[in-house]
N, C-alpha and C positions, 0 to 999 in steps of 0.2 A: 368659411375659410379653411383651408385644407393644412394640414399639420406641416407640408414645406411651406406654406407662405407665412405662417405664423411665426416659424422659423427666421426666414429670412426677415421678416420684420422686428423682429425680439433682437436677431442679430445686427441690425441697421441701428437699433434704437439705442442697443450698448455701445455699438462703433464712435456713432455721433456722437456720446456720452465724452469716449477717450479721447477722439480728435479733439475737440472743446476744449478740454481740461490740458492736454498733453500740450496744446499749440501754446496758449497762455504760460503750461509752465517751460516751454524753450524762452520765453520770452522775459518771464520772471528770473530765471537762473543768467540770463545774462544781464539784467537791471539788479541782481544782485550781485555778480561779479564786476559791475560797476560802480558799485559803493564800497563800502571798504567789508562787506562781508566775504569769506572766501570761500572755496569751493569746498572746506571742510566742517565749513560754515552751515552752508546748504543743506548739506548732507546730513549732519548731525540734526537741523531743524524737523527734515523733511521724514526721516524714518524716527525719531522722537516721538514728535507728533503722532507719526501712523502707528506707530507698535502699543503707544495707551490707549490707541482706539481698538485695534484689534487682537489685544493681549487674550482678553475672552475665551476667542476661537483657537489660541494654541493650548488654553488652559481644558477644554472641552474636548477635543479632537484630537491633542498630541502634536507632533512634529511629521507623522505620516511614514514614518522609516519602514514600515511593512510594503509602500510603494515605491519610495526614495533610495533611502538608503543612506549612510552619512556622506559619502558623496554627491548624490544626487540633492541633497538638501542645501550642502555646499556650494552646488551649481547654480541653485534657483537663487540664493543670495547672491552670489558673486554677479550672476549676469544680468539679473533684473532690481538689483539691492545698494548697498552703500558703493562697494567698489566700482556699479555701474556709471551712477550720478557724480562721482569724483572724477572718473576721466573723461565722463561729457564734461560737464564744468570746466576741466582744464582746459579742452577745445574751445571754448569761445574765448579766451585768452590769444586767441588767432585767427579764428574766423566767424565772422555775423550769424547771431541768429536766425535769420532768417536759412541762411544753408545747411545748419544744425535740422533744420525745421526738412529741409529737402534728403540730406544726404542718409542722417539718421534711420529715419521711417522708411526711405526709399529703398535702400539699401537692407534693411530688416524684413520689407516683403518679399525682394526678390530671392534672400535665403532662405527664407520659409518656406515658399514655391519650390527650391532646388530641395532643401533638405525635407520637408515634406513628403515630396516623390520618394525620396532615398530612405527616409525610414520609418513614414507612418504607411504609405503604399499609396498616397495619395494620385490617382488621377492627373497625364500631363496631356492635356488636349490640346489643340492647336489653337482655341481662341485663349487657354492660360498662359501657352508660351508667349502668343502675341501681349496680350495683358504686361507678363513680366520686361519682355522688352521694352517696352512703351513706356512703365514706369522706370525703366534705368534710363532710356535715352531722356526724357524728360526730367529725373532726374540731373544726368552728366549734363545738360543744358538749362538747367536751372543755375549753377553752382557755375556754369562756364567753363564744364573740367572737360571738356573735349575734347580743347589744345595741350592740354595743364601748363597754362599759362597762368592760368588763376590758385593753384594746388598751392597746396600748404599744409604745415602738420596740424593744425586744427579739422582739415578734410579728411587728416587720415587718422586722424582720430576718432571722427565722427562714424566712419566706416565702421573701426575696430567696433564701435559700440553698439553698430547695427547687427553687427555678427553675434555682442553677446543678446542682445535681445533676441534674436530668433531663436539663440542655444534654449532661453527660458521657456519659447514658445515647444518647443517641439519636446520637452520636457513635460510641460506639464500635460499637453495634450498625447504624448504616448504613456504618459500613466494615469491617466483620466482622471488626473486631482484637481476636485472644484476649485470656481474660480475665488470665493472666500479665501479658501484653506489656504490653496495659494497666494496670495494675496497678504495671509497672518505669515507665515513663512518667510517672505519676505523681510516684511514689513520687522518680523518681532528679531529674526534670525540679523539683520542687520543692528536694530540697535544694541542686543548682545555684543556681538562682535566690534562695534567700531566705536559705540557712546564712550566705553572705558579709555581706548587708548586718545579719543578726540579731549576727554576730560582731564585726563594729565597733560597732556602736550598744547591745544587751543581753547583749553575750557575760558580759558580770562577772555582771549580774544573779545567773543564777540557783543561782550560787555561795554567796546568800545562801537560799537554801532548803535546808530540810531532805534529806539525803541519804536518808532513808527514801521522801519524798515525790515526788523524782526519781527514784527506780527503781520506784517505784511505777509513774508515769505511764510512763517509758519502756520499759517491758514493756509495757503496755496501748495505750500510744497508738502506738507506736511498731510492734510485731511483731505486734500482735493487731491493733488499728485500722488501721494504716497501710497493715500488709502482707496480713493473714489476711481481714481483713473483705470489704477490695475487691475482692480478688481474687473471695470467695465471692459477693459479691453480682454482680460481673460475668458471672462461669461461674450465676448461676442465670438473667441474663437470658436467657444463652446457649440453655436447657435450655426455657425456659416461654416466650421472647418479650419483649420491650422492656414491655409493661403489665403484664403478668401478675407477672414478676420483681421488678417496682418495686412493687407494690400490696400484696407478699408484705412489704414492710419497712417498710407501714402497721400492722401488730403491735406493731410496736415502742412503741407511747403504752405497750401494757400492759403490758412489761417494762419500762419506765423509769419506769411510776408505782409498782410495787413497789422495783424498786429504789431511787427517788429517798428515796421512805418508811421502808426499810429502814434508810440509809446516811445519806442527808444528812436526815432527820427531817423532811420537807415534807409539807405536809397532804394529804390525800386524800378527797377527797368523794363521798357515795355517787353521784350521779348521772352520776361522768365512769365508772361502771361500765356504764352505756347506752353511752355515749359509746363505750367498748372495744367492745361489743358493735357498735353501727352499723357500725365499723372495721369490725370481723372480718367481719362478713353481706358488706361491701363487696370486702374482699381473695375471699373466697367466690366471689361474682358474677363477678369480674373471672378469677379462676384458673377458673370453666366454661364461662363464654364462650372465654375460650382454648382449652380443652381439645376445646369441640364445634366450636370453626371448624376445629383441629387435623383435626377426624374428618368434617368435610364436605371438607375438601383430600382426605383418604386417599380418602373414597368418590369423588369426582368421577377421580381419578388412576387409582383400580382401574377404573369405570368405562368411562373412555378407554383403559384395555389390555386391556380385555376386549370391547371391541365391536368386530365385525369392520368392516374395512376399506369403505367402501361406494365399488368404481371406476365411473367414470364409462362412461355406455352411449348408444351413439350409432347412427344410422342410417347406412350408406354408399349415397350415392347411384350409379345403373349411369352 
């Protein structure tokens, strides 16, 4: 097995990891904004949770400010951290998981792809553009936002949130900080920042929920979402590339419309079953486009070390 396929397999194996975890938690964060836990609720459980498990890795490694910086450190909390998961959260106060599940992710690949090109140098080949199209138009047809008949401010919030998701991506992959580190960063950089002000102002709250409903979320949001998911979806952009990795967690409409149907009883309509499909053709395009720029780097490199030397020849004059 040749060192790209291992690649791309290692990067599949973390993708599936995220899609998994990530579809379950759109679906968890809206079966808890359905109970009387609230979206500061979540938040508080979900990075709680993650930052005792990976307290460790900021204790060891530091906060990274030789690559960051304190704005950059800023960044990666705000756009992939507490502030992220509070204005998703608000968003389903307006529209189904299920489109959380599409708009989100969709929406998060297709700036990746753009921002990607613009500041890592990434490769825009004609089966990537096609890939990103694919995934918005199936997208914008999943959601029914074509005519925006169906729009709402939970759509446009779901957007805003796929924008800061890709700011994390392209962050952490132009400063090559593993996907741990990242990961502690997050995870510990949030509950600093938000346990304090959530424990004066909602600490009683959610005292009043269901103790089943609590350990629910704080297993899922907390060790699986907070801690497992980011981590894998960060080591898969690792593995496949800043688009490729992001385009892989545009699957997710299709585990979130099963699950959303399964779990919280939300309708499902035959046509957002194109809709998956467009996705999927789109994540496709986008992972062979990676794969053959992958294979024009290797040829051009073998290339240049196989061609002999060509030294300069000259005449001396008497």
């Amino acid at each position: 097995m040749d060192a790209s396929t291992k690649a791309l397999l290692s990067g599949l194996f973390w993708g599936g990891i995220a899609v998994a975890v990530l579809s379950g938690s759109l679906v968890m964060l809206r079966l808890g904004v359905q109970t009387s836990l609230t979206p500061f609720d979540l938040a508080a459980l979900r990075f709680g949770i993650a930052a005792l498990l990976l307290v460790g890795v900021i204790w060891r490694r530091g906060w990274a400010m030789d690559k960051l910086g304190v704005l950059g450190v800023l960044a990666l909390v705000t756009c992939n951290g507490a502030p992220y998961i509070m204005v998703l959260s608000f968003g389903f106060e307006f529209a189904p998981a299920s489109d959380a599940g599409a708009i989100n992710p969709g929406l998060m690949a297709v700036f990746v792809g753009i921002l990607g090109w613009i500041f890592l140098g990434e490769n825009m080949r004609v089966a990537k553009i096609a890939g990103i199209l694919a995934v918005l138009a199936g997208t914008a047809l999943f959601t029914d936002l074509l005519t925006l008949r169906q729009a709402s401010v939970g759509h446009l919030i779901f957007a805003i949130t796929g924008g800061m998701w890709a700011s994390y991506v392209i962050i952490v992959r132009k400063t090559n900080l593993p996907a741990l580190h990242a990961t502690a960063i997050v995870a510990v950089g949030s509950a600093l920042s938000f346990l304090p002000v959530y424990l004066v102002f909602f600490g009683g709250q959610i005292l009043q929920a269901p103790v089943r409903d609590i350990a629910a979320q704080a297993i899922y949001q907390g060790a699986l979402t907070g801690a497992l998911a980011v981590f894998a979806f960060t080591k898969s952009t690792e593995y496949l590339g800043a688009s490729a990795g992001a385009a892989l967690t545009a699957l997710i409409p299709i585990v979130t419309l099963i699950m959303g149907a399964a779990f919280l009883g939300e309708t499902v309509d035959g046509w957002k079953i194109f809709a998956c499909a467009l996705v999927g053709l789109g994540v496709f395009l986008t992972l062979y486009a990676q794969r053959s720029s992958a294979a024009s780097r290797r040829s051009e490199m073998t290339e240049q070390q196989t061609t002999p030397r060509q030294w300069p020849t000259g005449e001396s004059g008497a």
